[in-house]
N, C-alpha and C positions, 0 to 999 in steps of 0.2 A: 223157826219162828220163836220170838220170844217177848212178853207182855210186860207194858213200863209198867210201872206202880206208882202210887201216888206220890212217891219221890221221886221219882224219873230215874231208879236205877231198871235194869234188867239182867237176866241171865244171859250169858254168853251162852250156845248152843256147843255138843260138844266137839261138834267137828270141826268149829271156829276154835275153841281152846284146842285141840291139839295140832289143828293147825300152827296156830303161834307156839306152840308148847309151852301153854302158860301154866302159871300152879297158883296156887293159893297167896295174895299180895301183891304178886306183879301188879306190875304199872301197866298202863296203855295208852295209846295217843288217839286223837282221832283226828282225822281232817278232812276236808268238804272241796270238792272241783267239781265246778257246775253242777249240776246236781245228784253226784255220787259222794256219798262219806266214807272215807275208809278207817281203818282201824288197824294200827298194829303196836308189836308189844315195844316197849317204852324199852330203851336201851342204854340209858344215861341221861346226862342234862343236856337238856334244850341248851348249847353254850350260844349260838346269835340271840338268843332270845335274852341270854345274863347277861352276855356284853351290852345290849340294847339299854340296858338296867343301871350297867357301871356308872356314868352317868348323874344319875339319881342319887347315888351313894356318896358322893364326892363331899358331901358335907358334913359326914360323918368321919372324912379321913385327918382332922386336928390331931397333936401332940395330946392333947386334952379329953378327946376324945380315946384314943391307945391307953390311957392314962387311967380310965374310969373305967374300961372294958375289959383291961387287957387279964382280969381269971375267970374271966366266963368262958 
């Protein structure tokens, strides 16, 4: 069991962290099917989710844009 707090974080319990074998910074995902959430540990990037995104970004791919970016 573990208590949200006024920011709606909580503790992971610890037989849930070594379940995951999480450590200190790890990521974690969560997600919901009818009405169970589950939780596991974060393993890279969400890539459907970037692709979904490409998209969006297309306005930022000008000469002009490469141009003004390109030593950051």
């Amino acid at each position: 069991m573990s208590a949200v707090t006024a920011k709606y974080q909580a503790t992971l319990p610890k037989p849930v962290r070594e379940k995951l074998q999480l450590k200190a910074g790890d990521k974690v995902t969560f997600s919901i099917e009818n009405d169970r959430v589950y939780i596991q540990k974060a393993t890279g990037f969400d890539v459907p989710y970037l692709r979904s995104l490409e998209t969006t970004l297309e306005e930022w791919a000008s000469p002009e844009d490469e141009e003004a970016y390109k030593n950051l």
